[in-house]
RODO-2510 file (C-alpha; in nm, 4 decimals, decimal comma):
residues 406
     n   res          X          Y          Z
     1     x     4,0014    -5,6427     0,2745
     2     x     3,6202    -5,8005     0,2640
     3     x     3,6686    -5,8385     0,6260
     4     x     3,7048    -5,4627     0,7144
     5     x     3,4634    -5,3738     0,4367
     6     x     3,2038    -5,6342     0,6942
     7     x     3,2949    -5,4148     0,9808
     8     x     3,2510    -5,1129     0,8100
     9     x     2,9170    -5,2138     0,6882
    10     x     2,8058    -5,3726     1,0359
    11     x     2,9239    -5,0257     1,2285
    12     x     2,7195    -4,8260     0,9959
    13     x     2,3829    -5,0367     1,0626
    14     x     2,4719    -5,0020     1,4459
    15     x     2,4776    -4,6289     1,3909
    16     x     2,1803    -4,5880     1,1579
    17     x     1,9683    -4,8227     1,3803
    18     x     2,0906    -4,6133     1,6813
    19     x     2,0055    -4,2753     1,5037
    20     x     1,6621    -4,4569     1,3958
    21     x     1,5737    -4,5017     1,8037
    22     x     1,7121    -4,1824     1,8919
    23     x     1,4655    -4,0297     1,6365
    24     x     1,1886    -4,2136     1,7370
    25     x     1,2191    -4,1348     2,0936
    26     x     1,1930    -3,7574     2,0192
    27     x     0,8938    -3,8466     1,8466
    28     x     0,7332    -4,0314     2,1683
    29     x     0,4263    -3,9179     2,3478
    30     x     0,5925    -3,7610     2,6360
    31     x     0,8168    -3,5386     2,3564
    32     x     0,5332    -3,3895     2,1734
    33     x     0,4856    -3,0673     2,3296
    34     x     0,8510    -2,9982     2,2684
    35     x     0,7804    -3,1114     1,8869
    36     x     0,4704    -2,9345     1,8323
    37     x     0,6668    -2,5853     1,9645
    38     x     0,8687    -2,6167     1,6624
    39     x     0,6254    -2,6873     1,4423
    40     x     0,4348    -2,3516     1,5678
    41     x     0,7394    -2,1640     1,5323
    42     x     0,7722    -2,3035     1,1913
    43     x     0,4305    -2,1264     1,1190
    44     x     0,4551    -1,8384     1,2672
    45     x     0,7699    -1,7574     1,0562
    46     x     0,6090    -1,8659     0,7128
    47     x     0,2978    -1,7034     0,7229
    48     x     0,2453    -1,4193     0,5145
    49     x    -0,0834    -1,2318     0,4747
    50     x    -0,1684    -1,1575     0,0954
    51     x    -0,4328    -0,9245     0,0721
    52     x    -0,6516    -1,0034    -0,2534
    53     x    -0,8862    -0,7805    -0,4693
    54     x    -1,2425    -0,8911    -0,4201
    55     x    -1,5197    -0,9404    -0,6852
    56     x    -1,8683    -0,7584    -0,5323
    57     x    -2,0552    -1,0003    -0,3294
    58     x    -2,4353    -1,0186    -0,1888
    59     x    -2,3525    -1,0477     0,1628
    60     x    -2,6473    -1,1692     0,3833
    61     x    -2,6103    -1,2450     0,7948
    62     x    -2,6569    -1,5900     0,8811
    63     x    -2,9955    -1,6392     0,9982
    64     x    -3,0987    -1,8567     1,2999
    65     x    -3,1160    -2,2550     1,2641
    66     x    -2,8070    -2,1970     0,9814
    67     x    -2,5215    -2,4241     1,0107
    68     x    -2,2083    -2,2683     1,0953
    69     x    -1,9648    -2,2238     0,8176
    70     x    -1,6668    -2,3906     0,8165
    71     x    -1,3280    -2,2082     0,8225
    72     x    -0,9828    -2,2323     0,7808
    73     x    -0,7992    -1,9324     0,9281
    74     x    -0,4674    -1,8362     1,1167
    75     x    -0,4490    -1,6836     1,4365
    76     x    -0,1643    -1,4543     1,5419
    77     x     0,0782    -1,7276     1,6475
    78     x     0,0111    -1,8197     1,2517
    79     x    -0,1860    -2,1603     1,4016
    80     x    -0,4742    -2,2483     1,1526
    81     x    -0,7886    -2,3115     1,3336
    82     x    -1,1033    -2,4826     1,1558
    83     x    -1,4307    -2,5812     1,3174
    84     x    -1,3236    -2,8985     1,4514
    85     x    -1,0670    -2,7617     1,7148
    86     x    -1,3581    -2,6764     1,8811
    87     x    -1,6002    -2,9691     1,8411
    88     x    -1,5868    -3,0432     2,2016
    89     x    -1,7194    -2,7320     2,3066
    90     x    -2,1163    -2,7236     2,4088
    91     x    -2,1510    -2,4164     2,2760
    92     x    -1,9209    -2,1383     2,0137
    93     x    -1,9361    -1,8293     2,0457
    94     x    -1,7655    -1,6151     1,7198
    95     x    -1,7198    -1,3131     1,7580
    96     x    -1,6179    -1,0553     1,4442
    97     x    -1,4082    -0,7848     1,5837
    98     x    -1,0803    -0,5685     1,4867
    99     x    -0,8421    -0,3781     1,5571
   100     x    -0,9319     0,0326     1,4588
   101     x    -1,2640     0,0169     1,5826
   102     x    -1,3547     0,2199     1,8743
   103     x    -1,6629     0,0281     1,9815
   104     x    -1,4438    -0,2982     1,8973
   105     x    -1,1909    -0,1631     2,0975
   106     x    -1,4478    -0,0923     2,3793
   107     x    -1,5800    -0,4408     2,3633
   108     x    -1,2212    -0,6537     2,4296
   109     x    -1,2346    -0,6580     2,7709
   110     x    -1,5780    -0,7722     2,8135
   111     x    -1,5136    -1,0410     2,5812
   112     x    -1,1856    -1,1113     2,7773
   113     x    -1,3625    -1,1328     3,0970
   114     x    -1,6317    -1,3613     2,9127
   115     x    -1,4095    -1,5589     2,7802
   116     x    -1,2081    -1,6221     3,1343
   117     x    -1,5650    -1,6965     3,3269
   118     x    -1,7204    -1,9577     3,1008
   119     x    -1,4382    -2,1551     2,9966
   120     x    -1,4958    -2,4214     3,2214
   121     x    -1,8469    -2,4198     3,1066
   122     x    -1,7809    -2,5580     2,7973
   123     x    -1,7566    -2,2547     2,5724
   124     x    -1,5133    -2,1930     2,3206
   125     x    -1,4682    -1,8577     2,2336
   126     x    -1,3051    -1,7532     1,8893
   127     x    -1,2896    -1,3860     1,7363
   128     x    -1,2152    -1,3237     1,3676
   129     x    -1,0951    -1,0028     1,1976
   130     x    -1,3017    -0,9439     0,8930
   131     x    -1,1738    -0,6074     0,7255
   132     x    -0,9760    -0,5901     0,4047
   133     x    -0,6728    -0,3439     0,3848
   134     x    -0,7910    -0,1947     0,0158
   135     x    -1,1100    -0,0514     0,2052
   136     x    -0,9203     0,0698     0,5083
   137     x    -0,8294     0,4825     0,5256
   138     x    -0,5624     0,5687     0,7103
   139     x    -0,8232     0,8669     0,8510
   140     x    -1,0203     0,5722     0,9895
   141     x    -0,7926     0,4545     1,2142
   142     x    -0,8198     0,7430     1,4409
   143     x    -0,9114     0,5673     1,7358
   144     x    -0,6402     0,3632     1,7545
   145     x    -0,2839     0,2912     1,7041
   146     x    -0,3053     0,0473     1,4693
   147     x    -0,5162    -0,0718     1,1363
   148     x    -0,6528    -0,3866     1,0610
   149     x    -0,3572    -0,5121     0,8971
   150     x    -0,2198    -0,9005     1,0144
   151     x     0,0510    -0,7806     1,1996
   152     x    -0,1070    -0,4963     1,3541
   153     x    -0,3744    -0,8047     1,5009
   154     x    -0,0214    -0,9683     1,6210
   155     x     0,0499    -0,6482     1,8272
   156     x    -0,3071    -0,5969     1,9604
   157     x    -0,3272    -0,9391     2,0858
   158     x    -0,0040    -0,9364     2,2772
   159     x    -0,0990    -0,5767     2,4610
   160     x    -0,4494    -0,6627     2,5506
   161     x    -0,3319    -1,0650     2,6401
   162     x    -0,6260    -1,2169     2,4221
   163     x    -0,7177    -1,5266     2,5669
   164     x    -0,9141    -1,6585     2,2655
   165     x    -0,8009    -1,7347     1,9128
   166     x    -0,7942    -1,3858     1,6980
   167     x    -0,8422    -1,5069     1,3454
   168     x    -0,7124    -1,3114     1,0127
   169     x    -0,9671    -1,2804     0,7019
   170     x    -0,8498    -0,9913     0,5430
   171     x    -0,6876    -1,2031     0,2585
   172     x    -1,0575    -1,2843     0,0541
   173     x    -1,2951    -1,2218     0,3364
   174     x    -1,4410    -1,5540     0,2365
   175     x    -1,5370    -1,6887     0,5822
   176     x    -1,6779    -1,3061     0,6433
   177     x    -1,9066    -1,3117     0,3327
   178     x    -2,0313    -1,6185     0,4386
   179     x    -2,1353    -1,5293     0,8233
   180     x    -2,2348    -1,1747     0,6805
   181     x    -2,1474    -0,9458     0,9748
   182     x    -2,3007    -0,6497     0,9666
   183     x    -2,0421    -0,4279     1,2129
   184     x    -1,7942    -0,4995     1,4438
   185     x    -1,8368    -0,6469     1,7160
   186     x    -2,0984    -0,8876     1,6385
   187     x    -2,1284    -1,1745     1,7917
   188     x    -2,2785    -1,5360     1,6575
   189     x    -2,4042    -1,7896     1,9172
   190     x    -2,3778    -2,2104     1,7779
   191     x    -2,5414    -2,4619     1,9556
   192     x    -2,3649    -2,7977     2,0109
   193     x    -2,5088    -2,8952     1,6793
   194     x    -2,3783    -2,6095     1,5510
   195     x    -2,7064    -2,4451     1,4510
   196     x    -2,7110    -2,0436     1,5201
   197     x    -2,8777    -1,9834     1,7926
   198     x    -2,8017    -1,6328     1,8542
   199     x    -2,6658    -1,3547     1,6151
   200     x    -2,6277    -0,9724     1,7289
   201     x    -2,4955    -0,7451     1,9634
   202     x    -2,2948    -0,8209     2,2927
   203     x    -2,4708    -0,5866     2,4921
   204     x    -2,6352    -0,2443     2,4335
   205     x    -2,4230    -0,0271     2,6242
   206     x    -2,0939     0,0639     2,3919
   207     x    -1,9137     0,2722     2,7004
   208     x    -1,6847     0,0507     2,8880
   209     x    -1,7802    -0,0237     3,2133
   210     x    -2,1528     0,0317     3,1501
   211     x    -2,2449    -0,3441     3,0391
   212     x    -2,1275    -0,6576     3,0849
   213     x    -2,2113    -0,8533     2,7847
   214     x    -2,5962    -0,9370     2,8948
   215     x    -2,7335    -1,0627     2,6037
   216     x    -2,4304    -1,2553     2,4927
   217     x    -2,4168    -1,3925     2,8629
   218     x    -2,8366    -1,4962     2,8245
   219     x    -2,8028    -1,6511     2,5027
   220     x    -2,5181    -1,8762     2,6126
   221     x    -2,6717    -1,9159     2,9463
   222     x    -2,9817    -2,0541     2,7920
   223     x    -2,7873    -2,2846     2,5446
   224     x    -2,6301    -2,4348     2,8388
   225     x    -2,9707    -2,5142     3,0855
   226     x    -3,1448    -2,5785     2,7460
   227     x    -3,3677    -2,3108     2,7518
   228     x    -3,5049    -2,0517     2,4765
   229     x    -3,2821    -1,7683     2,3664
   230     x    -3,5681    -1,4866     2,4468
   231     x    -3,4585    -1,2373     2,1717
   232     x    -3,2516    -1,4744     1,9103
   233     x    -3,1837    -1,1801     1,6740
   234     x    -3,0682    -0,7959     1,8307
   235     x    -2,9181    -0,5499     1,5925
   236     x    -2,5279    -0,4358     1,6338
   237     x    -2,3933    -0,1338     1,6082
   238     x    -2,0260    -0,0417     1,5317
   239     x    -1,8035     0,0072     1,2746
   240     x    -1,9127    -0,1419     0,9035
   241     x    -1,7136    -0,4370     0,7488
   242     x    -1,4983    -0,2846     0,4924
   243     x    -1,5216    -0,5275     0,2437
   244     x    -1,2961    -0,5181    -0,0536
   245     x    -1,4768    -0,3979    -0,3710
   246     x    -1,5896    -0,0997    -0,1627
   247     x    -1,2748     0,0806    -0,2863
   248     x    -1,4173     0,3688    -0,4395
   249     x    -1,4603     0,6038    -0,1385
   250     x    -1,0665     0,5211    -0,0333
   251     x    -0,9707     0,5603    -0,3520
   252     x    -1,1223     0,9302    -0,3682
   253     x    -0,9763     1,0418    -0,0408
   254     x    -0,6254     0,9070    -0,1058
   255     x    -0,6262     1,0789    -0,4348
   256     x    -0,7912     1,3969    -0,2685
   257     x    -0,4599     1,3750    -0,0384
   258     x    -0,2359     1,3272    -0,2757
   259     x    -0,3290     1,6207    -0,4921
   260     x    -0,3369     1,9120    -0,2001
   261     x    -0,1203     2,2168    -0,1921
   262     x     0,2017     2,1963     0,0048
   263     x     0,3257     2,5185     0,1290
   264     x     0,6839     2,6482     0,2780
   265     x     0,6628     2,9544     0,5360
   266     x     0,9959     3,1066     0,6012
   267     x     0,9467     3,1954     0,9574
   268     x     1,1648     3,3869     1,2414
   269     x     1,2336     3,3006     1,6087
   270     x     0,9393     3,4357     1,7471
   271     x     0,6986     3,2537     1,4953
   272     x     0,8738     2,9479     1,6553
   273     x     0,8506     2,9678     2,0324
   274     x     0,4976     3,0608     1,9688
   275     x     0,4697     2,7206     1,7488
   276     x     0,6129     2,5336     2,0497
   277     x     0,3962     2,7228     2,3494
   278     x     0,1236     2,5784     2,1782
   279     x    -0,1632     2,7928     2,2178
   280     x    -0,4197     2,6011     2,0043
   281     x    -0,6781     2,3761     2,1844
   282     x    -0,4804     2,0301     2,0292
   283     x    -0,1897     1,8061     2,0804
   284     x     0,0692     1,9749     1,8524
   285     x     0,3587     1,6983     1,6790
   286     x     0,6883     1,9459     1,6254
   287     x     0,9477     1,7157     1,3742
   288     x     1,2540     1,9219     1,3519
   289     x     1,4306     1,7588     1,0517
   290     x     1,6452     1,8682     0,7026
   291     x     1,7175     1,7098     0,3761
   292     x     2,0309     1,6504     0,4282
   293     x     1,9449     1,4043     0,7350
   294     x     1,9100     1,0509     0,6353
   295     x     1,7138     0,9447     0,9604
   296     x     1,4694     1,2950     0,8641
   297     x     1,4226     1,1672     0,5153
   298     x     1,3856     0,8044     0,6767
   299     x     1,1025     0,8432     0,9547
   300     x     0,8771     1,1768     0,7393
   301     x     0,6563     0,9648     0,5668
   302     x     0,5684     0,7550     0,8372
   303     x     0,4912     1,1087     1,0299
   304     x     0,2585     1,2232     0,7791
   305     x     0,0470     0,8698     0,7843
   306     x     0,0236     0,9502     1,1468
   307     x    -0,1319     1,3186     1,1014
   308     x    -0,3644     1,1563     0,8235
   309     x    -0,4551     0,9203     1,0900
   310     x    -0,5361     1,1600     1,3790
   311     x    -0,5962     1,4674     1,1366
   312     x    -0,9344     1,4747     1,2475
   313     x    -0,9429     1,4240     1,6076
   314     x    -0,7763     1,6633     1,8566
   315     x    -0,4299     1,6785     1,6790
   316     x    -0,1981     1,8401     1,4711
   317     x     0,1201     1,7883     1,3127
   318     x     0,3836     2,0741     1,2212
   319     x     0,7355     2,0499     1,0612
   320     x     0,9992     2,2625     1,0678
   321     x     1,3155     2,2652     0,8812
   322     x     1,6721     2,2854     0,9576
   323     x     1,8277     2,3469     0,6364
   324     x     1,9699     2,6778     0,5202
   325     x     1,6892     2,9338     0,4120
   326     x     1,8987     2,9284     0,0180
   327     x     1,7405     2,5067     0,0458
   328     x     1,4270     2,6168     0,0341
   329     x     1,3618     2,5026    -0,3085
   330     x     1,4651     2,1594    -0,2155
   331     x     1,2813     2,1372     0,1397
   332     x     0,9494     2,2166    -0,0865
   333     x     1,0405     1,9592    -0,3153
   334     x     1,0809     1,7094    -0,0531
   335     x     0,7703     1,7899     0,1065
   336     x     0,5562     1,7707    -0,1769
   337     x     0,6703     1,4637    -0,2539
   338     x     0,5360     1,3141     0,0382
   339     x     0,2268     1,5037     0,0232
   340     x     0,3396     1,7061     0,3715
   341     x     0,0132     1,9103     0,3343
   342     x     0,0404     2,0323     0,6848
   343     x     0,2063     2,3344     0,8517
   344     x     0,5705     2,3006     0,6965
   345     x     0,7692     2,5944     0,8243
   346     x     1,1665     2,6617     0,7455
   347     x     1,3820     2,8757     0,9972
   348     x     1,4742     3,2072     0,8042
   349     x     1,8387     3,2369     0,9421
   350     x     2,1709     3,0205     0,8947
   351     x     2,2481     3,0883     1,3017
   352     x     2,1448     2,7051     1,3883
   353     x     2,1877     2,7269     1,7559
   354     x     1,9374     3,0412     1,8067
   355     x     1,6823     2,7331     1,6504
   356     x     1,7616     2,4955     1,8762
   357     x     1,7169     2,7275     2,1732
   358     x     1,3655     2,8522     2,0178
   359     x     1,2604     2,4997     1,9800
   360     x     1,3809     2,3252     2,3384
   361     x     1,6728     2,5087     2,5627
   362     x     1,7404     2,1500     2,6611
   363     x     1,7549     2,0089     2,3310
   364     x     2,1467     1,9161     2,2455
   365     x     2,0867     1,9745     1,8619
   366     x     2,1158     1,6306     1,6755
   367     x     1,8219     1,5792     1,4408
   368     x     1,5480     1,4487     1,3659
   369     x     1,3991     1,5947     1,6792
   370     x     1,0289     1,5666     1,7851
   371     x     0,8490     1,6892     2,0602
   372     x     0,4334     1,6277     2,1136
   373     x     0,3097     1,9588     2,3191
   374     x    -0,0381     1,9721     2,5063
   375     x    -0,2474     2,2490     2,4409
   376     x    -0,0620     2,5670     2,6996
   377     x     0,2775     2,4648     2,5764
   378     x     0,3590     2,1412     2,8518
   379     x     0,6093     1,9052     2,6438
   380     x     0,4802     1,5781     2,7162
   381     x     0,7279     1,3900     2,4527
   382     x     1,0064     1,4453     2,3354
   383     x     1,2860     1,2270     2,1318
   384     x     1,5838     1,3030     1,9516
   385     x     1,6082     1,0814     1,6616
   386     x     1,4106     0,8289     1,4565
   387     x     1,1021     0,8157     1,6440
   388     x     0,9823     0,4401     1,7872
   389     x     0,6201     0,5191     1,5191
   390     x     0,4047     0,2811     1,7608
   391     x     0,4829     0,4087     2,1240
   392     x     0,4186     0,7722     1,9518
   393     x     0,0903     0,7039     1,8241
   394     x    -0,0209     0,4928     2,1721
   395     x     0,0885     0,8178     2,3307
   396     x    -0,1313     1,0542     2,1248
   397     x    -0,4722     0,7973     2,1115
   398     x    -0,4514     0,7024     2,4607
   399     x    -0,4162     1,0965     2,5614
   400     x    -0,7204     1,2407     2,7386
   401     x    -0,7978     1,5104     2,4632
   402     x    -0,8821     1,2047     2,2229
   403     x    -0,9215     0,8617     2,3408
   404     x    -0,9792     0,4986     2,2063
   405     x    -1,3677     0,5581     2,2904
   406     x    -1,6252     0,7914     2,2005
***
């Protein structure tokens, strides 16, 4: 019996030493890219932004000769990045930037092309979003189809293929208080010391395709053939960092929102085929949807943060309701509670399928339906159904009657 309890013992080292190897050799230099993948898919799954309230701060740009601050921040892969992944570079350029921001938005490829040209040169690029959500209104964002939120910096860096680190502050702004940007984008040169050698604009023409980042390009040129930076210090222009105590405008406009009339027209065929030929100078939403629709109830408030975002631009947004005119006490209660001050309108007659033809001839009838009309009645959208929220609003920014520019 002590003799099999040996072997037992014996074949259980063999296998544990075996297992101990096998580990090892996963472990090995030529296995660590294959390690370090699963590891960053690790982080990308755990990380979790968590927007925090903000005591007011004296925030003061960094001023040439400063040291740069060190940071601790993760990118959109959720990779943490700190000033020594770049201590081999000769020079840093840091860029604040985001994601709502026309003149941001009018800046990315320059710093893409940048970014692609001096590589090689020994420049590390990085760009860091600085905005918190509590200062962010949703009628801010209406240059874009996104806000400034962590996962809308995911999306933004996978459709314009970053090809530098894109950083997330928005938690305490704590690396942004201490580099005190003063807009977005603005851009601060280090030296291989790390000393600021440049802090300011990228170039002084906003439109895209007018400049091609000159005075980033001569600051980092000059760094590089050790000459002097001719103007060290050049004024941005942009967007404002919304820092997070500023909460006191949003705060009044959300509760300004939230406390407008909502209205319910009863309205007849004709009233609807003139809603749909569109004869206003805007891109006109048209949500078909009832109370009784689950998908309708579903998608509506994410159709009225839409119209608050685009409210002011070229754009409108009108509803109309399926149900049965003797609902209309219920449609009104359902739009006021999700502040649908817009043009709500309810069809004045139980005969369904005279709606549907008003609305779209080739329209089968399933709800929620929504169509977005150009200005002369051409349906350049339709979709019957929940609506995909993020291909709709890159539709209606990127349209020529409004634009990610000014």
């Amino acid at each position: 019996m002590s003799r099999i309890k040996y072997l037992i013992k014996y074949t259980c080292l063999i296998i544990g030493v075996s297992l101990l190897l096998f580990s090892y050799s996963c472990d090995s230099p030529g296995n660590k890219k294959d390690t370090s993948a699963v590891k960053s898919d690790s982080i990308v799954s755990t990380f979790k932004p968590q927007p925090k309230k903000v005591e007011k701060q004296n925030v003061t740009t960094l001023e040439i000769g400063d040291n740069a601050p060190d940071f601790n921040l993760p990118d959109v892969n959720g990779r943490f990045y700190s000033l020594k992944d770049f201590r081999d570079a000769k020079v840093l350029v840091i860029i604040f930037t985001r994601n709502h921001c026309p003149t941001a938005q009018a800046y990315e490829d320059r710093i893409i092309q940048f970014t692609h040209e001096y590589k090689d040169k020994g420049v590390s690029v990085v760009t860091i979003m600085p905005n918190s959500s509590y200062s962010l209104l949703l009628e801010e964002c209406g240059y874009s189809d996104l806000d400034d939120s962590y996962e809308s910096m995911v999306i933004r860096a996978k459709d314009k293929s970053f090809n530098f680190p894109y950083l997330y502050d928005g938690d305490n702004q704590a690396v942004s208080i201490n580099y005190g940007p003063a807009a977005t984008p603005h851009a601060f040169v280090f030296d291989k010391r790390r000393k600021l050698a440049y802090t300011g604009r990228i170039d002084a023409s906003e439109k895209p395709g007018t400049g091609n980042a000159e005075d980033l390009r001569n600051a980092v040129n000059a760094l590089l053939t050790g000459k002097t930076i001719e103007n060290p210090v050049n004024k941005v222009f942009g967007c404002s960092v919304k820092w997070a105590w500023k909460t006191d405008w949003t705060d009044k406009v959300n509760n300004d929102w939230n406390n407008k009339l909502v209205m319910l027209l009863e309205v007849d065929r004709d009233f609807i085929k003139d809603v749909i030929a569109n004869k206003s100078d805007k891109l006109r939403l048209v949500n078909v949807w009832a109370t009784w629709c689950a998908p309708c109830v579903i998608e509506y408030p994410e159709l009225i943060r839409l119209h608050r975002m685009y409210q002011n631009r070229a754009f409108e947004f009108v509803s109309v309701s399926a149900d049965k005119p003797e609902k209309r006490d219920a449609v009104l209660k359902f739009l006021q509670s999700n502040n649908s001050a817009i043009r709500n309108y309810i069809y004045n007659s139980d005969n369904s399928y005279k709606l549907i033809e008003s609305i779209d001839p080739q329209w089968s009838g399933p709800i929620p339906y929504t169509l977005l009309i150009e200005p002369g009645g051409k349906i350049i959208y339709k979709n019957q159904g929940i609506v995909d929220i993020l291909e709709l609003r890159k539709i209606i920014v990127e349209h020529p009657l409004l634009g990610r520019y000014y």
